[in-house]
C-alpha positions as CSV (number, residue, x, y, z in Angstrom):
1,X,29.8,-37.6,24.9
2,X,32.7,-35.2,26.6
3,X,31.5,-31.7,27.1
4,X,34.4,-30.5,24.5
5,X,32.2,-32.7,21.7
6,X,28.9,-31.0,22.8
7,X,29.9,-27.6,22.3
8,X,31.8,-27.8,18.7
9,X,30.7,-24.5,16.7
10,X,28.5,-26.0,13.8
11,X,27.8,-23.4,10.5
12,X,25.1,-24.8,8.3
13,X,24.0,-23.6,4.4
14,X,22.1,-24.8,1.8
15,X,23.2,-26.4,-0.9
16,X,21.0,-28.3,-3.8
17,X,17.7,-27.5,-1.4
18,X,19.9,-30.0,1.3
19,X,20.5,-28.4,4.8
20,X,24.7,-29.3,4.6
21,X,25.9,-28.6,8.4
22,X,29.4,-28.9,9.3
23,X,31.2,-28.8,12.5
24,X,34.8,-26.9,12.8
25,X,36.8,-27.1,16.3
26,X,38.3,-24.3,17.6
27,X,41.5,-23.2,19.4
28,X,39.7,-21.2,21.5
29,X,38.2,-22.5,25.0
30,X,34.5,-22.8,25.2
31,X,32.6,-20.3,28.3
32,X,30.9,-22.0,30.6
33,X,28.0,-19.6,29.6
34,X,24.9,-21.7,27.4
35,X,23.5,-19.8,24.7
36,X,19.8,-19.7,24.5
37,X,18.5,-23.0,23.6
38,X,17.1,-23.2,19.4
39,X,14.7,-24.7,18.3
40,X,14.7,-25.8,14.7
41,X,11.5,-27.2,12.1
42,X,12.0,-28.1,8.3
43,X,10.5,-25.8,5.6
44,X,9.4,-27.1,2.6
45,X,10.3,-24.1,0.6
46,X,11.5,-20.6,0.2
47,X,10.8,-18.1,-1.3
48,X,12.9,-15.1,-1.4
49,X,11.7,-11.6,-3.0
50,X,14.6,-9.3,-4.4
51,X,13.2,-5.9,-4.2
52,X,14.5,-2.1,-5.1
53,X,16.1,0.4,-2.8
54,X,13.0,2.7,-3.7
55,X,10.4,-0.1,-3.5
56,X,11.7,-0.7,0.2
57,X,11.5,2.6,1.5
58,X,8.1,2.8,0.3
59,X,7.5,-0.3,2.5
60,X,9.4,1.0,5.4
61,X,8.2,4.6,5.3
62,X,4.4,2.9,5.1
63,X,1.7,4.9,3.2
64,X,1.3,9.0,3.9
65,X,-2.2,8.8,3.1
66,X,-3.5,8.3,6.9
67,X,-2.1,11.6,7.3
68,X,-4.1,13.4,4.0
69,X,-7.1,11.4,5.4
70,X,-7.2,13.1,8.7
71,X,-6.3,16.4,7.9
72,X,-9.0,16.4,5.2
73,X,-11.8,15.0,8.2
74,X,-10.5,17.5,10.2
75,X,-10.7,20.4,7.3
76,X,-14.4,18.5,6.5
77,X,-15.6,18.6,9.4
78,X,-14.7,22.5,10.6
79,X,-16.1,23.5,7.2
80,X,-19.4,21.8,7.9
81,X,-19.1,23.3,11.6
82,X,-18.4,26.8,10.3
83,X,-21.3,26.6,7.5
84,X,-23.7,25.4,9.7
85,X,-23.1,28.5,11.8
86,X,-23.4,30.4,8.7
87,X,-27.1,29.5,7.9
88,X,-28.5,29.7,11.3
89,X,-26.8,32.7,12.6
90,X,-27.6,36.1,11.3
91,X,-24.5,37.9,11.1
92,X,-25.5,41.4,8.8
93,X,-24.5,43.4,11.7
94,X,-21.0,41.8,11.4
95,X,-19.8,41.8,8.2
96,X,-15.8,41.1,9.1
97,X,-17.1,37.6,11.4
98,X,-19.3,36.6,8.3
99,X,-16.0,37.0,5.5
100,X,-14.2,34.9,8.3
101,X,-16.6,32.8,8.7
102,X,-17.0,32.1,5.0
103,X,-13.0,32.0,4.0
104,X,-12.9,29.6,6.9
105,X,-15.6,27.8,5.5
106,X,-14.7,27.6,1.7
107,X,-10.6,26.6,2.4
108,X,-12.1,23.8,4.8
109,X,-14.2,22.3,1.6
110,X,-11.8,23.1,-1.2
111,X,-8.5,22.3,0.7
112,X,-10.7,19.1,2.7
113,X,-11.8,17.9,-1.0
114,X,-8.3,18.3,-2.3
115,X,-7.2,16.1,0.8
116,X,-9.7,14.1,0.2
117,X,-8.8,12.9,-3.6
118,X,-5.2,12.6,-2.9
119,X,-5.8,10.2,-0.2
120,X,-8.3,8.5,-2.8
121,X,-5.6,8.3,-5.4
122,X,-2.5,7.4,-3.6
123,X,-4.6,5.2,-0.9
124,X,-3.0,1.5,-1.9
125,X,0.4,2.7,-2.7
126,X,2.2,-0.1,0.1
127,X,-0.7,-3.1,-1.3
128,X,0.6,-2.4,-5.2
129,X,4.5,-2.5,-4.1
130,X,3.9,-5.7,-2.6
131,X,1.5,-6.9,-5.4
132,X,4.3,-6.0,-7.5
133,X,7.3,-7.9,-5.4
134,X,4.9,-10.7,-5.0
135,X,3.7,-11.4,-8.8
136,X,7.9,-11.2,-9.9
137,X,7.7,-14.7,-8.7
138,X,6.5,-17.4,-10.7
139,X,5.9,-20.9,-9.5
């Protein structure tokens, strides 16, 4: 086989589940440079899913809910912190720390519990899109 034979460009689709390849010459003069060398394996099927514009940006973007997670351990945790300090301190002779104290300690509980649900609610938003996709096709 010449080296003209061996490089013909080849374009394959599928037609009626059957792999159709077909070879076309070209004008042009082949480079001396090799592509990288493919490797090809038969599948027995495919399956392709056909999703929504909205249904893939929820799947790129990923799920937001890490984020309310941490912020509302983080919120958790400094409430505990500043509550702890609030029943083994005595602070009567400091009545501005203690109010500090205490707002700092009930936004870290309310606004950590409010975290705390969303993420709860919203936590399988990317598993139900792709439930979703998935369960349009039927076999």
């Amino acid at each position: 086989m010449s080296e003209e034979q061996k490089n013909i460009p080849t374009e394959a689709e599928v037609k009626a589940g059957q792999i159709v390849e077909t070879q076309r010459p070209t004008s042009e003069k082949q480079s001396d440079e090799k592509g990288p060398k493919i490797k090809k394996g038969k599948v027995d099927s495919l399956t392709i899913f056909e999703i929504s514009e909205g249904e893939l940006e929820t799947i790129e973007r990923g799920s937001p809910n890490s984020t309310f997670l941490n912020f509302s351990i983080f919120l958790l945790s400094t409430a505990i912190s500043f509550l702890t300090t609030l029943m083994t301190v005595d602070l009567k002779d400091k009545p501005q720390l203690f109010t500090i104290f205490m707002l700092i300690t009930i936004v870290g509980f309310v606004v950590g519990g409010f975290l705390f649900l969303l993420w709860w609610r919203t936590k399988n938003d990317v598993d139900k899109v792709i439930k979703r996709i998935k369960d349009r096709v039927r076999e």
